[in-house]
N, C-alpha and C positions, 0 to 999 in steps of 0.2 A: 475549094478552100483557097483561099488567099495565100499568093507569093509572100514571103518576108523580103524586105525591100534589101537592095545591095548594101546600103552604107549596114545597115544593121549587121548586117551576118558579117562584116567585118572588123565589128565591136569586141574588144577581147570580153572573154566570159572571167569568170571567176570559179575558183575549186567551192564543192557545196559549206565546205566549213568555213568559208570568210564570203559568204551569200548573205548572212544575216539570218539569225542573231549571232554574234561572236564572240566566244570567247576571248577573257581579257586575261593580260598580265596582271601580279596584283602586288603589294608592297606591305612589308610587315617593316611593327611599329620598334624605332632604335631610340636611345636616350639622348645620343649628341651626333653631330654633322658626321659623318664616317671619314676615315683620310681618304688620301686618294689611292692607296692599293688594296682596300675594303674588298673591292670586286673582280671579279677576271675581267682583266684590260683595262683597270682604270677606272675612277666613278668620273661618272657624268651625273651633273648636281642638275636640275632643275628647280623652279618653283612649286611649291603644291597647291595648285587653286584650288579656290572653295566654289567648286559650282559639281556637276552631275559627270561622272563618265558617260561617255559618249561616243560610238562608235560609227562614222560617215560611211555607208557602203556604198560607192557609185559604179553604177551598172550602162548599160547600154541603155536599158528603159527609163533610168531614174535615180534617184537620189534616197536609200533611207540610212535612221536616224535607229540606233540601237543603243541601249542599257546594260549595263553589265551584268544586268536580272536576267538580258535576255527581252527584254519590253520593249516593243517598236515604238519611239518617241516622235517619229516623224511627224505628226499631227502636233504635236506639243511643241515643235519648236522649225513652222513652217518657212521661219527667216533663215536660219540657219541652213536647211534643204534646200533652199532656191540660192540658197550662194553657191552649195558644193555643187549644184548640178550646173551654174555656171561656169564656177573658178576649178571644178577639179576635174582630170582625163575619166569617161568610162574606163571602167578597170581598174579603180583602185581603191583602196579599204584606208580609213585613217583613224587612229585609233588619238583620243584626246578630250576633253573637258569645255563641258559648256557652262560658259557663265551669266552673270548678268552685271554691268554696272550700273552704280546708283550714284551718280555724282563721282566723285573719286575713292567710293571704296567699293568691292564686290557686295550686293545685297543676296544672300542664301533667300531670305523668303520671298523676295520675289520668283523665283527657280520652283519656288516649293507653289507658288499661285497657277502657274502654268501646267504643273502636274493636276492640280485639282479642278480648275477653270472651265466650266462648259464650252464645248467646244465653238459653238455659236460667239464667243466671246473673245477668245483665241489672239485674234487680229486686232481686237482693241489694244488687250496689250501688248501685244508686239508694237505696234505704234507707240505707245506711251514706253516701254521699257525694253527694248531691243535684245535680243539677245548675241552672243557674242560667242566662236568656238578657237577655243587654241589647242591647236596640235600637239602631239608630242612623240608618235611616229609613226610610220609607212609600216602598214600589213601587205600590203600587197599594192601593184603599181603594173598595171598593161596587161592586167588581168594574171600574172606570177605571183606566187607566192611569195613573201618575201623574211617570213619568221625565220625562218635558217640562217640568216643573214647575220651578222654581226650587228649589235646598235649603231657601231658609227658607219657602217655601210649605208643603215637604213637612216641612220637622223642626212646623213648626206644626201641620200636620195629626198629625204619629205624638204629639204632645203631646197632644191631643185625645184620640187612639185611648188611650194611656198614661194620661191620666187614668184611669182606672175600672180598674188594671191591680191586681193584689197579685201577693206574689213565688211565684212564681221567676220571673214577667214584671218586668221595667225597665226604665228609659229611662236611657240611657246621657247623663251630663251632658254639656254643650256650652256654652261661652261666646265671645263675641268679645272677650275681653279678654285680650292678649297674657299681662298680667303676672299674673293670673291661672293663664292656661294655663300658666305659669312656674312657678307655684308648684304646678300638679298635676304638672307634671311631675320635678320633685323630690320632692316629698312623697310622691305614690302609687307611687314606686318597693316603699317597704321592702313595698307590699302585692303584688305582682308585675305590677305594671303597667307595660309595658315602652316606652312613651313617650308619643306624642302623634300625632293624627292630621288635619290643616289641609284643610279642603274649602271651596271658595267658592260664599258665600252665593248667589249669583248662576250659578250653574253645573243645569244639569239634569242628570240621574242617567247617565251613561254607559257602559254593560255591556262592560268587558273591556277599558278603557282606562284607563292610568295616569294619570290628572288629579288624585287626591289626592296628598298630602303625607305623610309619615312620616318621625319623628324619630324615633328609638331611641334607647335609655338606651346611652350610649358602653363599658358594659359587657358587654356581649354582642353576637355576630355571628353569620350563620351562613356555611358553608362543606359545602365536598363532601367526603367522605372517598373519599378518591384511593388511597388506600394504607394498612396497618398495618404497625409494627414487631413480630415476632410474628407466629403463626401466625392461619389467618384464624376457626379456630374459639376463637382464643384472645388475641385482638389487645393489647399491652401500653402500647402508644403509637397515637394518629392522626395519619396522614399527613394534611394538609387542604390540597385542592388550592381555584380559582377559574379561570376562562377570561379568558381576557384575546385577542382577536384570534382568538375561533375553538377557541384552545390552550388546553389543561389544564394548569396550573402549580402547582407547589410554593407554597402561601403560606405555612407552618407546620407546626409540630410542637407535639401536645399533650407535657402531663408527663405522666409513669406514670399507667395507667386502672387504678381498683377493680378488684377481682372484678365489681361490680353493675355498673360502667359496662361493661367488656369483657365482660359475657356480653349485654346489653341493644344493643351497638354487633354484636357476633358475629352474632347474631341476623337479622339485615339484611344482611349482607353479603355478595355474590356474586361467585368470582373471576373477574379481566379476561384478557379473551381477549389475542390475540400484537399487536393492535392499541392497546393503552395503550401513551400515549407514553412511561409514565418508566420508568428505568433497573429494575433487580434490584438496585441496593443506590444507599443513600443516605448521605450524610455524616453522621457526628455533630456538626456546626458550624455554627453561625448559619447559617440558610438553607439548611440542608442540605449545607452543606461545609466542608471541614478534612479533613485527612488521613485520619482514621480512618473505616471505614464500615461499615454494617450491612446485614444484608440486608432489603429490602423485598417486602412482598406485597402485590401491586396486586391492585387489585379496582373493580368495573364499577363507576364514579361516578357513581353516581346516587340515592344516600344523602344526607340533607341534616343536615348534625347543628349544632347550638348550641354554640356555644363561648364561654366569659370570658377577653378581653385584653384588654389597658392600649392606650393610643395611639400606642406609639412603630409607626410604620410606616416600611417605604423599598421604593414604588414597590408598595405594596400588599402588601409583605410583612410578614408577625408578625415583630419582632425575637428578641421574649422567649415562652419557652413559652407555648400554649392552657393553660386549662382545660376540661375537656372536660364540657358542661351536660348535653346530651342527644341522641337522635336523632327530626327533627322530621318525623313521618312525612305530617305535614298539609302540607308544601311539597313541591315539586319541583323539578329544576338549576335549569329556567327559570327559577323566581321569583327567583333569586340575582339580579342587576346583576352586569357584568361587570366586569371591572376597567379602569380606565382608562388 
């Protein structure tokens, strides 16, 4: 049996739970920017990119590419693995968000093409649409552990690791200045930055527990798709349901879907067995009632799709029609928040 060669064996390793797949930190949804004593130690604001959690493990052998499912992405995103195995030390785990730009604003469905893409095809568009990863902290670093750590121990450190980086490697900004983080989070909207993300400086890294903060731009939401108007391989409207108590509930009705939206929402959708709670036909009136009705086609909720509405709400209901953004195949019901 073959020697393991010297430089190897002096590779640091990694503890088996920051090996891959890893557990993530995760961030529950707040209604305005947090001050700054929100959190122990201090909030540190971030941006919230709109692209994939992404977790970099680089080893002595290689470089992979983890989901916060748990889903080895490395094949799906082999630009971004041939950078880390360059720009980053074996030994060290980075935890952060892969994007894609489209001109100067983030494009989500290009992210969502690469997920589907024969692999044979792959490298086309990596050519044509490069992918892009921004950091946002140090799990581990010389093969140590480093979740026990303080956040500004470790954004110190991933600053360090991020010196010596070029792109498609970067260090995702951070400030403790509220007004500041005010102002990215207005301004980086028109780039599709979808808000702001509050972690305290004083907090140690927590796998699979909501202790961050996230603000969203009041323009978008997401929701289930509970139901369509139309046929389910041709859907014209989405029915958008949320739980509240257990129960799946009517919150909304989109306006009329494209061709492109209703064949991209079709695409996903599976129909519900005798067990879905809502009716076979639904009202055409605010909240699903008034006299007139149409018929509905339910289907198993478990579709998570993107939507644009204004703020009039009552009791977590959409007053005024969705727009329908997209279907967000990188969430699950779980991630939603219930309704209150």
């Amino acid at each position: 049996m073959p020697s393991t060669p010297r430089g190897l064996q002096r590779l640091p390793g990694l503890p088996p739970e920051l090996a891959g797949p890893v557990a993530v930190e995760l961030a529950k949804p707040v209604r305005a920017i947090p001050p700054p004593s929100a959190l122990p130690g201090g909030c540190v604001y971030e941006p919230k990119w709109d692209g994939y959690r992404l977790v970099v493990v680089r080893t002595g052998a290689g470089t992979r590419l983890w989901s916060k499912q748990g889903r080895e992405l490395t094949d799906r995103f082999p630009d971004v693995a041939a950078a880390a195995l360059a720009q980053v030390p074996p030994g060290t785990v980075i935890d952060g968000e892969v994007v894609i730009w489209n001109g100067d604003r983030l494009d989500f469905g290009l992210l969502q093409q690469r997920m589907v893409t024969a692999a044979s095809r792959i490298r086309a568009q990596v050519r044509a649409h490069p992918a892009s990863y921004v950091a946002f902290d140090l799990l581990a670093a010389g093969g140590q552990d480093l979740r026990d750590e303080r956040l500004s121990r470790r954004r110190a450190a991933l600053e360090d690791v991020a010196a010596r980086w070029a792109p498609p490697m970067q260090l995702s900004p951070a400030t403790t200045d509220r007004d500041e983080a005010r102002r990215w989070f207005a301004d980086f909207r028109a780039a599709g930055v979808e808000g702001l993300v509050a972690k305290g400086a004083g907090t140690r890294y927590a796998p699979g527990r909501r202790e961050w903060l996230k603000v969203k731009s009041w323009e978008t939401t997401e929701v289930l798709a509970g139901g369509v108007i139309g046929t389910i391989d041709r859907p014209s409207q989405l029915v958008a349901g949320r739980y509240r108590d257990g129960e799946l509930v009517v919150v909304g009705r989109s306006s009329p879907l494209s061709p492109a939206q209703s064949a991209e929402l079709a695409a996903v959708l599976a129909p519900a067995g005798s067990d879905h709670p809502w009716p076979d036909r639904i009202g055409t009136g605010r909240f699903g009632g008034g006299r007139l009705s149409v018929p509905l086609t339910r289907v198993v909720p478990d579709v998570v799709v993107e939507v644009s509405a204004d703020a009039a709400l009552q009791a977590g209901v959409f007053r005024h029609p969705l727009r329908y953004v997209r279907v967000r195949r990188d969430l699950r019901p779980g991630d939603l928040p219930p309704l209150g």
